[in-house]
PLY file of the C-alpha trace (Angstrom):
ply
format ascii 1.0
element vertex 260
property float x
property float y
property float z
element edge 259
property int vertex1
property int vertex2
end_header
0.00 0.00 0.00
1.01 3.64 -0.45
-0.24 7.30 -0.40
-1.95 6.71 -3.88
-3.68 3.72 -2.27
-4.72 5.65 0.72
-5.78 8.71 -1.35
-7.73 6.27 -3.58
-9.59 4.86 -0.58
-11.30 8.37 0.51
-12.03 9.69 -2.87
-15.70 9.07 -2.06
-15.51 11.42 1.21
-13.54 13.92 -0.53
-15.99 13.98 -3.15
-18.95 14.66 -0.52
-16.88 17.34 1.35
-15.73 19.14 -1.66
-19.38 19.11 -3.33
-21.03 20.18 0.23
-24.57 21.47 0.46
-23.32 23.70 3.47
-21.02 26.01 0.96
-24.24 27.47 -0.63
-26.38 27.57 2.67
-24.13 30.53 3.60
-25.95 33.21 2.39
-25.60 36.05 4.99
-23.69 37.55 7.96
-25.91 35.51 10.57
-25.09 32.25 8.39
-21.53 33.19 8.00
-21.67 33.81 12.04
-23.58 30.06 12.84
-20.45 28.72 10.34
-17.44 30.16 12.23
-19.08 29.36 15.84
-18.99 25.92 15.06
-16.27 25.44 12.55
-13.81 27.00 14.86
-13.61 23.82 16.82
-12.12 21.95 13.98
-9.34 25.25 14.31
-8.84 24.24 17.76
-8.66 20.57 17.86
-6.12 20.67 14.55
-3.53 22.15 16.99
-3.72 19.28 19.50
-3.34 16.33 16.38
-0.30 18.55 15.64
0.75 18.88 19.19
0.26 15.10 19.46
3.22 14.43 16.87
4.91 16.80 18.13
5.05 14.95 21.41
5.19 11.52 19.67
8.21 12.36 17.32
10.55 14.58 18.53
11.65 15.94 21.93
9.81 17.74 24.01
11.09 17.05 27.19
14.41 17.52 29.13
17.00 16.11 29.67
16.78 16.15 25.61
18.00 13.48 23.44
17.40 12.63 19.74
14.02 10.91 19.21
13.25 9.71 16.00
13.66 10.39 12.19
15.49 13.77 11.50
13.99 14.44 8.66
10.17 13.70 10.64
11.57 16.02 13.31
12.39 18.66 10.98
8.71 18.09 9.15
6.68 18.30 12.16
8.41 21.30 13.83
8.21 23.36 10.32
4.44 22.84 10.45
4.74 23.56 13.88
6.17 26.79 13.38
4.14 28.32 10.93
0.67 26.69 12.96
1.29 28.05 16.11
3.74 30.91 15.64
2.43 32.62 12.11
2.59 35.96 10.94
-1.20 37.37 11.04
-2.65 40.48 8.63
-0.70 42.80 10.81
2.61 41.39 10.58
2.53 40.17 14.05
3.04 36.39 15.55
-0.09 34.46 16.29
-1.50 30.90 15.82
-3.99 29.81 13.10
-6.33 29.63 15.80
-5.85 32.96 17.32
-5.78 34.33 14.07
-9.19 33.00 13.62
-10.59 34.03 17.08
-9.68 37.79 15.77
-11.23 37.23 12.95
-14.25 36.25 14.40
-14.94 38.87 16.56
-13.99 41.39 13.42
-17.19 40.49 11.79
-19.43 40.11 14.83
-19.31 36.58 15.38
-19.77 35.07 19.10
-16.42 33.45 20.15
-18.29 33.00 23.96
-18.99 29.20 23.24
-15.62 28.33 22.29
-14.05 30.44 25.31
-16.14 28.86 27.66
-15.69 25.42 25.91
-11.76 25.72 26.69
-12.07 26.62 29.87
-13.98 24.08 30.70
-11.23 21.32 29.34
-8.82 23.40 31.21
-11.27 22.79 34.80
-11.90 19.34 34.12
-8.13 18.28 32.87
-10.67 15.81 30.42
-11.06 16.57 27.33
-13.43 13.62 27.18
-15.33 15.35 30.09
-15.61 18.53 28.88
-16.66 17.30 25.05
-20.24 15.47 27.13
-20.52 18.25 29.01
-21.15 20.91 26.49
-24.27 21.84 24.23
-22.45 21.32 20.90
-24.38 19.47 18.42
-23.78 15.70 18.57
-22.43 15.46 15.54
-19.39 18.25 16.63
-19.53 16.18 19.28
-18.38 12.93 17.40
-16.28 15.41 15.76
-13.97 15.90 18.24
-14.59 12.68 20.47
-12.62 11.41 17.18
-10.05 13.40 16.92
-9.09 13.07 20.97
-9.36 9.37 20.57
-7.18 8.65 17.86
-4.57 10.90 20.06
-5.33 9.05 23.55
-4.54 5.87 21.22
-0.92 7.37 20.69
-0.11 5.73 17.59
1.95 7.84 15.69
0.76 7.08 11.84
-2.89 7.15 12.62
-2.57 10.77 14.72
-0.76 11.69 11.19
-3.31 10.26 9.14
-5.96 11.98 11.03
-3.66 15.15 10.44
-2.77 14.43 7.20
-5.67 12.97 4.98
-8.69 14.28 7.37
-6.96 17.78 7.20
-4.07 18.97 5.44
-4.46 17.41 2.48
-8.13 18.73 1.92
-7.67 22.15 3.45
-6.58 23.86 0.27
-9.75 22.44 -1.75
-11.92 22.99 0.82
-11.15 26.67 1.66
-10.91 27.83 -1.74
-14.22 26.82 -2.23
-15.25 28.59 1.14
-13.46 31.53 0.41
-14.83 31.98 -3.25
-18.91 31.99 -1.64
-18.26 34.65 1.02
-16.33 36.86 -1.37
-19.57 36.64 -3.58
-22.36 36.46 -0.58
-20.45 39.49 1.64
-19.20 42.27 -0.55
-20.27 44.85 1.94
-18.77 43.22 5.05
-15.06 44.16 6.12
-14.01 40.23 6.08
-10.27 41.21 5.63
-8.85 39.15 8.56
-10.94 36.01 7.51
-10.28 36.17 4.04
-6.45 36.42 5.36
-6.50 33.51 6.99
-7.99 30.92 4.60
-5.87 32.29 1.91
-2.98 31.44 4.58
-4.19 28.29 4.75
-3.89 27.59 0.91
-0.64 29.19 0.40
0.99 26.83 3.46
-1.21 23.61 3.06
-0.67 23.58 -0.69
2.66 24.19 -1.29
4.03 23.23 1.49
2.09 21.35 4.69
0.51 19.00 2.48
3.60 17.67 0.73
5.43 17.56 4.16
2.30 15.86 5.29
2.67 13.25 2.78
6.11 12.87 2.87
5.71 12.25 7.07
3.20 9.49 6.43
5.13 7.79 3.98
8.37 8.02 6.32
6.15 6.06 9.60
4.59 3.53 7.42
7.29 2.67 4.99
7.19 -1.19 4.11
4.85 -1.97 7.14
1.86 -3.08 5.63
0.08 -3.09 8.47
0.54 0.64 8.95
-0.48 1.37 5.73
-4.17 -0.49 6.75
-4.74 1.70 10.16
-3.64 4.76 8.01
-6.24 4.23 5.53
-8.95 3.25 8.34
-8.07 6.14 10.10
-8.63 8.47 7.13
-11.93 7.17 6.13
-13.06 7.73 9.79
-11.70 10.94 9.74
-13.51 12.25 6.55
-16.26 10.76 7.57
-16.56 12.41 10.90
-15.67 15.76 9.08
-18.30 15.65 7.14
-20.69 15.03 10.23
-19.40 18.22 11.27
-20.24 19.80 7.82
-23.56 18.53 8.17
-24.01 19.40 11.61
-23.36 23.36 10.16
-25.64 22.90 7.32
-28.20 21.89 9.92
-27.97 24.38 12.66
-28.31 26.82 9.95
-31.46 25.95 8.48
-33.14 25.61 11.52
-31.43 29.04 12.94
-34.89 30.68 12.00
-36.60 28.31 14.15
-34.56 29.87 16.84
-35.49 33.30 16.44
0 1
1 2
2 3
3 4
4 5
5 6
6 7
7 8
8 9
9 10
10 11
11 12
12 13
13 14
14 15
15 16
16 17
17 18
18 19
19 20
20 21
21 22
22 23
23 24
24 25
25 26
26 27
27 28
28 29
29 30
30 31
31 32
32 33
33 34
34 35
35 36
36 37
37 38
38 39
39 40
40 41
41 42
42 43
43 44
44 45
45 46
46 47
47 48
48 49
49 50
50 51
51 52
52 53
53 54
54 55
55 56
56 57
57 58
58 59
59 60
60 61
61 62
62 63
63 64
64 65
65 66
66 67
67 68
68 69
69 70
70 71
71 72
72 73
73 74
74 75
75 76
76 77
77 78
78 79
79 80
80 81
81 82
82 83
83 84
84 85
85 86
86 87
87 88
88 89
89 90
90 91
91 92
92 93
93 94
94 95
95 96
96 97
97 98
98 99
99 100
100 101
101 102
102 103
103 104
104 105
105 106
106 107
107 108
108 109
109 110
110 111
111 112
112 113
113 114
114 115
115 116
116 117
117 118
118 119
119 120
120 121
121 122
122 123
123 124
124 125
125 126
126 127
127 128
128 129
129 130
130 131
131 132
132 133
133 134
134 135
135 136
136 137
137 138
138 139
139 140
140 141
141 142
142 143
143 144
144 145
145 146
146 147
147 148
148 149
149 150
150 151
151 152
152 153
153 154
154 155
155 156
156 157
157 158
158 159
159 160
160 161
161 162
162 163
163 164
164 165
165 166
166 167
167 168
168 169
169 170
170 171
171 172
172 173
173 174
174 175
175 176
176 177
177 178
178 179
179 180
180 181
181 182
182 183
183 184
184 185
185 186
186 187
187 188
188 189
189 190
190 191
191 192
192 193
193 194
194 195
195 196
196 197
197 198
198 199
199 200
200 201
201 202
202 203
203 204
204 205
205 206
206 207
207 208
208 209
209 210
210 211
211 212
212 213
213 214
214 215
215 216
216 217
217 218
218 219
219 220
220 221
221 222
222 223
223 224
224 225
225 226
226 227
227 228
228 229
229 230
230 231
231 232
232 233
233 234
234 235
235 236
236 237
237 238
238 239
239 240
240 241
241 242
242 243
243 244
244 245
245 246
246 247
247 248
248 249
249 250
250 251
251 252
252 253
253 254
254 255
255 256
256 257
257 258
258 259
């Protein structure tokens, strides 16, 4: 098995996610608002799978000492780097997530849920905890139950092919896609932070997180067949789970007017 093998495997998912409903359901502020309240969790929990290989293949700890492949050391701390550490639309350092928060609050969007939600993991020291104990929809819910397990599970090539296949490698698509409706839907609406950071997003995860990605996965699987099957498993699950969360969007906004 390889990465064409794998990529092969979820063409069906990618398919779904790229051909989404939810990208045309987005068709004002408040709808654009009910999208970043809930999408920002996939933000958030995309730091901790990258956190998680951080942990799993290089050092983090002292006394240090080599751990690992070089080359996967150098890989992971790149992405690392640019993730956590980026320059935002002002030319100062910030995560992707942070950069995100901002950007939420610059067009009016509530970023009390996922405050609270963070505290609460930071109260409970359970991320398993606080995921049952909030309101989100179930289907976030499985979202991130997911993404939490495959890390508690610790194996290295599955938290990467969570990483790599449910995210980096379809980020570019994805976002372009995203980006193109809201330029169309919000021409009035100052969106310039936003629109910053998911063309971020494509320059890094196309041309360069994605082929890193890729070249990690094939550097902890290499001949092991075995691998190579839990990677692919892995990615199916994750794709599948994403697009739970997609539908989980598409849902709370059609029945936002019910709300009102």
């Amino acid at each position: 098995m390889n990465i064409e093998t794998v990529n092969a495997s979820i063409q069906t998912q990618k398919e779904i996610l790229l051909n989404h409903p939810l990208y045309k359901k987005v068709q004002n502020l408040d709808d654009l608002h009910r999208f970043l309240e809930s999408h920002v969790y996939a933000v958030w929990d995309f730091m901790s799978l990258l956190k998680a290989l951080q942990s799993k293949l290089t050092s983090t700890t002292t006394p240090w000492v080599p751990v690992g492949n070089p080359e996967i050391r150098y890989l992971i701390n790149e992405i690392v780097l640019a993730e956590e550490t980026d320059l935002n639309r002002d030319g100062k350092r910030q995560s992707h997530y942070e950069m995100y928060i901002d950007a939420m609050k610059d067009c009016g969007a509530n970023v009390s849920e996922i405050e609270s939600f963070l505290e609460n993991v930071i109260s409970t020291k359970n991320i398993f905890v606080a995921i049952k104990q909030s309101d989100l929809h179930p289907m976030i819910k499985e979202f991130l139950t997911f993404t939490f397990s495959v890390i508690e599970e610790g194996k290295p090539h599955e938290i990467a092919a969570a990483f790599t296949f449910g995210r980096e490698d379809l980020i570019p698509s994805m976002f372009t896609e995203i980006l193109r409706n809201f330029q169309n839907n919000f021409p009035d609406v100052d969106l310039s932070k936003l629109i910053y950071y998911f063309e971020r997003h494509i320059e890094l995860d196309a041309d360069e997180h994605g082929p890193m990605a890729m070249q990690m996965i094939e550097e902890l699987c290499g001949n092991n067949e075995n691998h190579w099957d839990e990677v692919k498993n892995i990615s199916i699950q994750a794709l599948d789970t994403r697009i739970g969360l997609w539908n989980a969007i598409e849902e709370l906004i059609e029945m936002k007017p019910e709300l009102a």
